[in-house]
C-alpha positions in Angstrom: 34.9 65.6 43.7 33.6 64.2 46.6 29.7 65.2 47.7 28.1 64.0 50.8 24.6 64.4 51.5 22.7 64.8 55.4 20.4 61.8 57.0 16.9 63.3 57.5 15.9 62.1 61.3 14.8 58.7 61.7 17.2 57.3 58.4 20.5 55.8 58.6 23.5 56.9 56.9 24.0 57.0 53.5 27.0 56.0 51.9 29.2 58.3 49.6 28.3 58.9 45.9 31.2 59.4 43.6 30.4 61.7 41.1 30.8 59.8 37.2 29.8 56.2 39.0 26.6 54.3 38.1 23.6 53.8 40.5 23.6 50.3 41.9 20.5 48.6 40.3 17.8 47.6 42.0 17.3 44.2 43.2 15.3 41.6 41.3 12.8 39.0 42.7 14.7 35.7 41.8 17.9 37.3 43.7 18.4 35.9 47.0 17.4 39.2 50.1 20.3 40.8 51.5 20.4 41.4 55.1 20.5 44.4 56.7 23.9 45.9 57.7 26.9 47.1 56.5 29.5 44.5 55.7 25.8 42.0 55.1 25.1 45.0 52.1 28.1 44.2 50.5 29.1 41.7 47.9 32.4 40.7 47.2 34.0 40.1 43.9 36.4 37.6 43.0 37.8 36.8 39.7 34.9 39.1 37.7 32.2 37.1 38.9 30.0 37.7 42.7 29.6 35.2 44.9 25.8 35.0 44.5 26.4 33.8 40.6 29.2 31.3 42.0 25.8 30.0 44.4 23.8 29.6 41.4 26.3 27.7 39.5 26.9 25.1 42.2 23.3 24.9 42.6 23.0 23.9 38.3 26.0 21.8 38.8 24.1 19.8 41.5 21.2 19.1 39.7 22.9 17.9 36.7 24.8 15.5 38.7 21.7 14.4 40.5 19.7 13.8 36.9 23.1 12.3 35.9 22.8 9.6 38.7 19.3 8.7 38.4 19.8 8.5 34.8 16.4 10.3 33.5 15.7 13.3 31.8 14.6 16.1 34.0 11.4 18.7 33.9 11.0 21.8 35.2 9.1 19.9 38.5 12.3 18.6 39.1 11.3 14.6 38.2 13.0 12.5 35.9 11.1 10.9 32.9 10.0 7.5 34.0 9.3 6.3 30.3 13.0 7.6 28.6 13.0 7.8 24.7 10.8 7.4 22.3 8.1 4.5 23.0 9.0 1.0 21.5 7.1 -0.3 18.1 6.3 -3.5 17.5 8.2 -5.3 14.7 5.1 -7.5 12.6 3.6 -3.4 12.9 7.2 -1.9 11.6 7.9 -5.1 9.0 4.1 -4.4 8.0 5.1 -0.9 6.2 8.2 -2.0 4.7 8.9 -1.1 1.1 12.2 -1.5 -0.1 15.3 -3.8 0.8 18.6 -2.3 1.9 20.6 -1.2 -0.9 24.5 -2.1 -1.3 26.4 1.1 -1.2 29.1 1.9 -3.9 32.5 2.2 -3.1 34.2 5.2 -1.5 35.0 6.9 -4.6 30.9 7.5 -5.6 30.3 9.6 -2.3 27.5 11.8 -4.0 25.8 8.7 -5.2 26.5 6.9 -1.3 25.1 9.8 0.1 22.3 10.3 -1.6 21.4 6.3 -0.8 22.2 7.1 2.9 19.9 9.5 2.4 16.9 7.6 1.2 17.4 5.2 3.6 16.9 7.2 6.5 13.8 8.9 4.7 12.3 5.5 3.9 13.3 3.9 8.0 11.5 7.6 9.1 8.5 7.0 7.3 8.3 3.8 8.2 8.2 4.2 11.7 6.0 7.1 12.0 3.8 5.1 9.1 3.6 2.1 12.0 3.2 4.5 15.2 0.4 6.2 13.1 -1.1 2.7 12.9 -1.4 2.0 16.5 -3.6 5.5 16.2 -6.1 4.4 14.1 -9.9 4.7 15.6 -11.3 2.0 13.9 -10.7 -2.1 13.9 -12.3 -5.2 11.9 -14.3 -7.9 13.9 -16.1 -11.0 12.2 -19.2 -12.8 13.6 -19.2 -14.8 16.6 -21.5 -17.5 17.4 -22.5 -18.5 20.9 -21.0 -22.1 22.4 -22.0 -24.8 19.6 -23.7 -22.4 17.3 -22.6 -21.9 13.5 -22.8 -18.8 12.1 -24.0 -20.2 8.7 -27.5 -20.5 10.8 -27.2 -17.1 11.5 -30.0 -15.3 9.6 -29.2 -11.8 7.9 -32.7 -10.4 10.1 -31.0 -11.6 12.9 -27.9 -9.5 12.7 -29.6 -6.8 11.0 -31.8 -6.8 14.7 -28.2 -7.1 16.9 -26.3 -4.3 14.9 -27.2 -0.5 16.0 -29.2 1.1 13.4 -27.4 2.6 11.5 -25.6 -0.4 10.2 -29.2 -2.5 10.2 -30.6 0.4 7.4 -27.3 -1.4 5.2 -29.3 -4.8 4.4 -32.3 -4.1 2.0 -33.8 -5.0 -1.1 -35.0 -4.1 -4.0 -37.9 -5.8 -5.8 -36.9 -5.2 -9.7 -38.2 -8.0 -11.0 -39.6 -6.7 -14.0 -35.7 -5.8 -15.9 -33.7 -8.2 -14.2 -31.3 -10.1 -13.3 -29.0 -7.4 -12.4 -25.2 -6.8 -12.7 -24.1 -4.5 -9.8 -20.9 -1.9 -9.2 -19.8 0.0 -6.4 -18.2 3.3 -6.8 -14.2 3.2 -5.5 -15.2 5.2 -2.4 -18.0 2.6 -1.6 -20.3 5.5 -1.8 -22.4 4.9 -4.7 -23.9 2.0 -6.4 -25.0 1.2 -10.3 -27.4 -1.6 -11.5 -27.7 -2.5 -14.7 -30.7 -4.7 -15.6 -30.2 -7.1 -18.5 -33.6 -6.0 -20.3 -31.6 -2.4 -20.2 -32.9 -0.7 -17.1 -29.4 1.0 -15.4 -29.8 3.0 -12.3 -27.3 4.8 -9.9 -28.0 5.0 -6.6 -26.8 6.7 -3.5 -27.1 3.5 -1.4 -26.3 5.0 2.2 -28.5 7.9 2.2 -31.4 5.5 -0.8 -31.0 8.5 -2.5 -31.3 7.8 -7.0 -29.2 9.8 -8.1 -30.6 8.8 -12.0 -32.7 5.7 -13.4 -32.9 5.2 -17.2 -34.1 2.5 -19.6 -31.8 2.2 -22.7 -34.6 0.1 -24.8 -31.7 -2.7 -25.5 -29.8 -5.5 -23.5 -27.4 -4.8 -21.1 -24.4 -7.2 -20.9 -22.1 -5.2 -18.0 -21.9 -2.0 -15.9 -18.5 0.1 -14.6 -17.8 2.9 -12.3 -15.1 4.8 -14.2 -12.3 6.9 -12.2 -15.2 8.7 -10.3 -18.9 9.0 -9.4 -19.8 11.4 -12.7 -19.2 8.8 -15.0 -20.0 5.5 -15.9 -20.0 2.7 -19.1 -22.7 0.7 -20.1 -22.0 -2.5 -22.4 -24.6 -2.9 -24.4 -26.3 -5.2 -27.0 -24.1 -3.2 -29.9 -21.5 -1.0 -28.4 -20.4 0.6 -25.8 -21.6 3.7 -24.3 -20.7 6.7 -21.5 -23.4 8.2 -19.4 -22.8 10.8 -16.8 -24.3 10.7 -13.1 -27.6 12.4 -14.1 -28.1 9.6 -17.4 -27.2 12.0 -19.8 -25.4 9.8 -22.8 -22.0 11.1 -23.3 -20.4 9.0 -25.9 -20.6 6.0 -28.1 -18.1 4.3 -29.3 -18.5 2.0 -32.0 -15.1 0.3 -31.9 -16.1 -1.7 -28.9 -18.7 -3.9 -29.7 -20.1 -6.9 -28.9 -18.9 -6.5 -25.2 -19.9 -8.8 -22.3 -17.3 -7.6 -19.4 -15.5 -4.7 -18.6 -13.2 -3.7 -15.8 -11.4 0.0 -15.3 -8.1 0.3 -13.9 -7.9 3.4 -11.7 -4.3 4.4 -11.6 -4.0 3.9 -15.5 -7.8 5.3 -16.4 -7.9 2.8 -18.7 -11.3 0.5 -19.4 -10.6 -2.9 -20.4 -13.5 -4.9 -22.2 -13.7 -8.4 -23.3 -16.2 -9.5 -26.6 -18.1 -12.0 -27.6 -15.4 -11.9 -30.7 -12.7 -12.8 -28.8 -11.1 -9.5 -28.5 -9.3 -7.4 -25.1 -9.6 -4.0 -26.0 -8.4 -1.1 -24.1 -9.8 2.1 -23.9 -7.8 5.2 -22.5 -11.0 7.5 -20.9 -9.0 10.2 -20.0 -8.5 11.3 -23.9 -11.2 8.6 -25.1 -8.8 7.0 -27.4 -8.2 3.3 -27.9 -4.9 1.9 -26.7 -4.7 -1.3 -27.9 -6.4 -4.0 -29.1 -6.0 -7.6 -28.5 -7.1 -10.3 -30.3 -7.0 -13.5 -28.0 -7.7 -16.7 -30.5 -9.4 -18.2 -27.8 -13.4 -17.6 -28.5 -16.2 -15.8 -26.5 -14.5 -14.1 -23.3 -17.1 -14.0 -20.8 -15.0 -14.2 -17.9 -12.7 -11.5 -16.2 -11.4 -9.7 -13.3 -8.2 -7.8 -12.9 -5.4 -8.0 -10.3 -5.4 -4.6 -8.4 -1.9 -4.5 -7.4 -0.3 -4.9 -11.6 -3.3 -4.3 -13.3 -2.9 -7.2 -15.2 -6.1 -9.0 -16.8 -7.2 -12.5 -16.0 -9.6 -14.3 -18.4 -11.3 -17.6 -18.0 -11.9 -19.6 -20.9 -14.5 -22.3 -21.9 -11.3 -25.2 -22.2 -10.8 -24.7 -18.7 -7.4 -22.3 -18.8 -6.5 -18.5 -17.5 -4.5 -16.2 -19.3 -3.2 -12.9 -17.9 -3.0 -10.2 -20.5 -1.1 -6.7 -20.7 -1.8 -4.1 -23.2 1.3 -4.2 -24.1 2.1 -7.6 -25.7 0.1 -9.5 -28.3 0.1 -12.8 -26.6 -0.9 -13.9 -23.1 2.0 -13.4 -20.4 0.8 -16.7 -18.5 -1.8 -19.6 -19.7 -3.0 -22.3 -16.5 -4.9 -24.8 -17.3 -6.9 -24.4 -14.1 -10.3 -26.6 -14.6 -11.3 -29.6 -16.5 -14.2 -28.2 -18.0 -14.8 -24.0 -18.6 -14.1 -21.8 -16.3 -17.2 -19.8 -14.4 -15.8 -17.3 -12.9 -12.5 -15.7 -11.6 -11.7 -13.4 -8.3 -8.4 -12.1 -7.6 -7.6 -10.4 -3.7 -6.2 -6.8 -3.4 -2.3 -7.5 -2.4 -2.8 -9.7 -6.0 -1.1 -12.7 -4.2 -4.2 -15.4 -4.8 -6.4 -16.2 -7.5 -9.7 -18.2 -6.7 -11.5 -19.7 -10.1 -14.7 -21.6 -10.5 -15.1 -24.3 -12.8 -18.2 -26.3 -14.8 -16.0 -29.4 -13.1 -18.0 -28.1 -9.6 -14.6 -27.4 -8.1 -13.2 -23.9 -6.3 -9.5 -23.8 -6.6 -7.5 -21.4 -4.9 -3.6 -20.5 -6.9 -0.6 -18.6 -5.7 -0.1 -16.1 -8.5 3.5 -15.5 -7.8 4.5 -19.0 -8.5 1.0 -20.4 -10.7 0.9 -22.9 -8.2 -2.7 -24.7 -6.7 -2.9 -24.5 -2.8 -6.5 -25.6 -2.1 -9.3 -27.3 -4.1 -12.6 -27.7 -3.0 -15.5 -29.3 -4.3 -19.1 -27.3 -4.4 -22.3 -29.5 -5.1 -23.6 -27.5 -8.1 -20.4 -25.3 -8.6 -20.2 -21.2 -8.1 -21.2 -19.0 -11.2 -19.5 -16.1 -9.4 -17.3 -14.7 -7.3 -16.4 -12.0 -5.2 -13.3 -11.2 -2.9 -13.7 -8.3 0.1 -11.2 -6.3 1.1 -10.4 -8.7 4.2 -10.2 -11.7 2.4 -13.8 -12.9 2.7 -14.9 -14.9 -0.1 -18.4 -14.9 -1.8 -19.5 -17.8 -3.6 -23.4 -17.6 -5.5 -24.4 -21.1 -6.3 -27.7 -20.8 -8.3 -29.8 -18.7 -5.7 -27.7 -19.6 -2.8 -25.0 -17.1 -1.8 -21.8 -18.7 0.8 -19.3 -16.5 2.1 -15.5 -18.4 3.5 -13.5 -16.9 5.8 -9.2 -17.8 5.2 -9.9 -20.3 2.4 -6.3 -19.8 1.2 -4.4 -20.6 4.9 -6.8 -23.3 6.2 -8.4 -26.0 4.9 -12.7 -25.1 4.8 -15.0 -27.0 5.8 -18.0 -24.5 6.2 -19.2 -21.1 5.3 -18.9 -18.5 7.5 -22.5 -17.0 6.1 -25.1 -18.2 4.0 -27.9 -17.0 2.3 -30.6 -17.6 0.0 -31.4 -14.8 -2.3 -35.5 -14.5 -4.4 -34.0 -15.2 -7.4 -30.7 -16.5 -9.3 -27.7 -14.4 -8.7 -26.4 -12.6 -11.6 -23.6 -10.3 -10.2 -21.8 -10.5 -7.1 -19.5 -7.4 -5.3 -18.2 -6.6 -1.6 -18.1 -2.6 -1.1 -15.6 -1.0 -0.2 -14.9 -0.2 3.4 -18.0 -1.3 4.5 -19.2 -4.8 5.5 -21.6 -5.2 2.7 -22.2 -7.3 0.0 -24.1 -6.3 -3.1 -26.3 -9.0 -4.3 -27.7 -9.0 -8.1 -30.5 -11.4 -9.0 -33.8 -12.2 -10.8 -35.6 -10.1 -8.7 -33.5 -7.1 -8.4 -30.9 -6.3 -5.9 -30.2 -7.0 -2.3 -28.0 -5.8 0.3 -26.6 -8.4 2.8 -24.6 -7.4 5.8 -21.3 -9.3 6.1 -19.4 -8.2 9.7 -15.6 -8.0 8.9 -16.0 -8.0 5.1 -14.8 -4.3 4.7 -11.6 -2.8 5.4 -12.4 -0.4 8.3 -9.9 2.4 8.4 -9.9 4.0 4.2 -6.8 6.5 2.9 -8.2 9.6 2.7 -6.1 10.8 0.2 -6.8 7.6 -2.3 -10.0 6.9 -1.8 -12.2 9.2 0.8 -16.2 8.4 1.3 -16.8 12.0 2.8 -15.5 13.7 0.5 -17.3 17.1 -1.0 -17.7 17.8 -4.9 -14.8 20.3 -4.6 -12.4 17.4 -2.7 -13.7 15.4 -5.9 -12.7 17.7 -8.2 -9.1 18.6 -6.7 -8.4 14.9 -6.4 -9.2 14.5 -10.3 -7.0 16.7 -11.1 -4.0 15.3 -9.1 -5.1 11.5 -10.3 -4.6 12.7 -14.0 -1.6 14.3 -13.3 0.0 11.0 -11.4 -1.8 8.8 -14.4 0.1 5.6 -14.7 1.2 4.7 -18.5 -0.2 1.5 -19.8 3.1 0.1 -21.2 4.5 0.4 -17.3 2.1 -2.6 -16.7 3.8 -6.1 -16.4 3.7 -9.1 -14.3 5.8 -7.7 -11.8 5.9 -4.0 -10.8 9.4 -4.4 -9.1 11.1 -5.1 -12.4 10.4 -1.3 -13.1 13.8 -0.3 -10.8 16.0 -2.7 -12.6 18.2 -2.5 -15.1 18.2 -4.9 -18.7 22.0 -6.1 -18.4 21.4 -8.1 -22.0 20.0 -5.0 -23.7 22.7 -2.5 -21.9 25.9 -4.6 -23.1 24.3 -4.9 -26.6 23.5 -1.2 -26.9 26.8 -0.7 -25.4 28.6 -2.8 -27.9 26.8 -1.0 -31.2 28.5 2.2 -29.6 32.2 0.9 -29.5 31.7 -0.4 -32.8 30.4 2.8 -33.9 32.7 5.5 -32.4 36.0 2.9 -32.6 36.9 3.1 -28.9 35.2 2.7 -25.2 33.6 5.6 -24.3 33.2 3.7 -20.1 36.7 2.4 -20.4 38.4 3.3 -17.3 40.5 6.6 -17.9 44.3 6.2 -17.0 45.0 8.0 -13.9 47.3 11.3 -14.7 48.6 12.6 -11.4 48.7 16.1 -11.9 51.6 18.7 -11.5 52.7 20.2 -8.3 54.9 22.7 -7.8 57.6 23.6 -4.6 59.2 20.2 -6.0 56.2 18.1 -5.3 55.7 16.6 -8.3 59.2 14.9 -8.4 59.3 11.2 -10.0 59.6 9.7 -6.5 56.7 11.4 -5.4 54.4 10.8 -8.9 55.1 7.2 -8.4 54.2 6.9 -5.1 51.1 8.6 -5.7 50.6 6.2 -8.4 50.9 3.2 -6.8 48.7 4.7 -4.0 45.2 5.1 -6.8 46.8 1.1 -7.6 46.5 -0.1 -4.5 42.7 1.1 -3.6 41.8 -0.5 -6.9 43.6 -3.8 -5.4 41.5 -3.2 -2.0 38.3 -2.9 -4.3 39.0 -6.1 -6.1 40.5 -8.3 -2.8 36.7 -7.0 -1.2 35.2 -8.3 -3.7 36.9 -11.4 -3.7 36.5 -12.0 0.0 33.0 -11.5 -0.5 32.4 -14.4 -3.2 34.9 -16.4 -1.4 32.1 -16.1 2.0 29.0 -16.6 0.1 30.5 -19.3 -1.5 31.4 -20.8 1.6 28.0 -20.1 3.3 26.5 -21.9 0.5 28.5 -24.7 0.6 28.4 -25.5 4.6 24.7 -25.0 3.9 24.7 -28.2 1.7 27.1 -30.1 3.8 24.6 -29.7 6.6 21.6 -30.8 4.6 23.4 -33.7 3.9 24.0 -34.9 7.2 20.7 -34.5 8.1 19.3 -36.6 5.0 21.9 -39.1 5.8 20.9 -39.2 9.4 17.3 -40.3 8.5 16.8 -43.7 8.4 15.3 -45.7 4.9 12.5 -48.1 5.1 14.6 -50.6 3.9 17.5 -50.6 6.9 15.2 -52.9 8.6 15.9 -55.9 6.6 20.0 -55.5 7.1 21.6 -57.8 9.1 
């Protein structure tokens, strides 16, 4: 039915309304205006689609094609990306955070074992890189000393760069006048935050060095041989004239134990929480503080054991000894994993760096040696006047040196060849105990006299882990973080020589093992299983067809073996043009004594 409605004066007409059709809707802002006008008003359709969508579509067509040609991605401005991709990494920055090589992926049959290697090779490339773009982030950077044209910076007097630093940094180098208890053995804290001196004539104080704030000060009325920081600022071991005793951050006396006794050194191993001591009897004890029982005990044949340090990255023990050798020790053996006869007379002291890659010793020959742990070799000796009765590595690789009274800090003494310090300075009284702080450029001085604080620009790495090691960190931080640490505790026999043996497997010990089970259960449990093709139906499983599908599981075994093959045969030949080429070249070079042929 058909309805037609009147045009009021001044309106023009209005088109017909069919009764049961919907109202056309009103126009929206991103459509294009129509024009006035009849046939204008109207839009055609063609195909199910109106001519203003087929404008928009050749509009989006265009653009694509235009960021296609330019080759750039395109924002909603309408301008390509002048900087495509993600930005570029450097590769010493990449190579830097590397922590596993590539491993060889099984065949084709394992493909839940490939994939999951696949897997952890992406994860481990991922990290990686965001691990080295991270890097380029970080706020802080190291810088050394720098003298002016012809100056040295051994002349350089600690007042005088205590005036040229801001003041913050010039409220680091201090001292204190103790020279009533002295000389003084000193510790920092693993966060650098806190200090303990222990005074041989048994005064031991802990100290909030940044803010000078004494945290507790306590005479224990005996001699003290050696103080140690345990896994955090609450606690701390004192070695003294007896045994060995635990005090907490306010000097309250926690324990005593009277199976170490007779101590004179001590170092703690954080990631195990395990305090190893070294006696005047000889013995390398190890004490587990987490559940305060011993681990092991060591005796080491070898006399008084004055001398030790540890290597941070296997937490393996290094003691000197008065013949002039260094033996590395592990709780668990009872004999020495390496003995170096290092010196020609005892050894003084012993300082290993953080990546546990160099060793530098002392010696009562008056020489400073530097080795290569990984292969026990010597790469630089140098000879000291009156010799160094300790030693101290930063976290940079600085190296302090205390000589009597005088204290010299080397920069690179394992790359280059030394000639001079890079610092010196002459302390009130004859240095006792010598250690960098953590992430800051200080060095903590123990002498006669008491304790002094030099300032050592670049000793300190600047830029610390928060989550290993954080010097802001609040009492509840503390607390949670203790609670992880003992969680994630490392087991003493996982300590060897060398951490990556940990991922491999004991092929001797395996084929034995494996050997007592055949002989045991009278057949080969691994034994490859005879390959069964199983039964089809429709006619499928015909003897044409079984054999071919036998022959098929032959022939990738074949492939498996010819690829292996191929692969000995390459190396072998890679090796061998490798030796034909070093020959040439030796048989290039001309002998001294080709000059008397005729």
């Amino acid at each position: 039915m058909n309805t037609t409605k009147m045009a009021a004066p001044g309106e023009g007409t209005v088109n017909d309304v069919h009764v049961g059709e919907k109202k056309k809707p009103p126009a929206r802002y991103w459509q294009e205006p129509q024009t006035e006008g009849g046939d204008e008003n109207k839009v055609e359709k063609h195909d199910g689609h109106t001519k203003q969508t087929q404008k928009q579509k050749t509009r989006t067509v265009k653009r694509k094609q235009d960021g296609d040609e330019r080759g750039g991605k395109k924002f909603i401005s309408g301008k390509s990306d002048p900087f495509p991709g993600p930005a570029p990494i450097p590769k010493d920055r990449v190579q830097k955070f590397k922590r596993k090589d590539t491993i060889k992926r099984p065949n084709r049959r394992n493909y839940k074992l490939k994939g999951l290697i696949v897997h952890s090779e992406k994860t481990s490339k991922f990290a990686q890189k965001q691990a080295a773009r991270f890097d380029l982030l970080l706020p802080e950077d190291a810088g050394f000393l720098e003298g002016d044209e012809g100056e040295d910076t051994c002349t350089v007097s600690q007042e005088d760069i205590a005036e040229a630093v801001d003041i913050t940094s010039a409220t680091k180098y201090f001292n204190l006048k103790l020279s009533q208890f002295g000389p003084y053995r000193v510790d920092y804290s693993k966060t650098g935050r806190h200090l303990l001196l222990g005074g041989r004539r048994g005064h031991v104080a802990c100290i909030d060095w940044q803010s000078k704030q004494l945290k507790c000060e306590i005479n224990v009325m005996e001699s003290v041989n050696d103080v140690k920081w345990l896994h955090s600022e609450a606690m701390y071991a004192v070695a003294q004239k007896k045994w060995l005793y635990i005090y907490d951050s306010k000097g309250i006396e926690l324990h005593c134990i009277r199976k170490f006794n007779d101590v004179l050194r001590m170092q703690f191993l954080p990631y195990h929480f395990l305090l190893a001591t070294a006696s005047a009897t000889g013995f390398l004890q190890y004490l587990d503080v987490s559940v305060g029982k011993e681990v092991t005990a060591i005796c080491t044949k070898t006399g008084r054991l004055d001398v030790m340090c540890q290597n941070p990255h296997n937490a393996v023990i290094h003691l000197g000894h008065s013949n002039g050798t260094v033996t590395l020790w592990s709780p668990n053996q009872k004999e020495a994993l390496v003995k170096m006869l290092c010196h020609q007379g005892g050894v003084r002291s012993i300082a290993v760096d953080k990546t546990g890659t160099y060793m530098v010793t002392s010696g009562m020959d008056k020489k400073l040696k530097v080795y290569d742990v990984r292969s026990f070799k010597p790469l630089r000796s140098y000879f000291l006047p009156a010799g160094a009765s300790c030693l101290s590595l930063s976290q940079r690789g600085l190296l302090s040196a205390a000589t009597a009274d005088i204290i010299q800090v080397y920069r690179d003494v394992w790359s280059a060849p030394v000639t001079k310090p890079y610092i010196a300075h002459r302390a009130p009284g004859a240095v006792w105990g010598l250690h960098f702080c953590p992430f800051e450029d200080v060095l903590g001085v123990g002498h006669g006299e008491g304790f002094t604080s030099m300032l050592i620009p670049g000793a300190g790495e600047p830029n610390f882990d928060g989550l290993d090691a954080n010097p802001f960190r609040s009492a509840k931080q503390r607390q949670e973080w203790e609670v992880k640490a003992l969680l994630e505790k490392v087991q003493p026999e996982l300590i060897s020589l060398d951490p990556t043996e940990l991922g491999q497997v004991d092929h001797a010990t395996f084929e034995q093992r494996h050997q007592d089970r055949v002989q045991a259960l009278g057949y080969d449990p691994l034994a490859k299983e005879r390959f069964v093709p199983k039964f089809k139906k429709k006619g499928r499983s015909s003897s044409g067809a079984v054999e071919r599908r036998k022959k098929q599981v032959a022939h990738e075994d074949q492939r498996d073996d010819i690829r292996k093959t191929v692969e000995d045969k390459l190396k072998m030949e890679k090796e061998r043009k490798a030796m034909e080429k070093k020959k040439a070249v030796l048989s290039n070079q001309k002998s001294a004594l080709e000059r008397f042929k005729k």
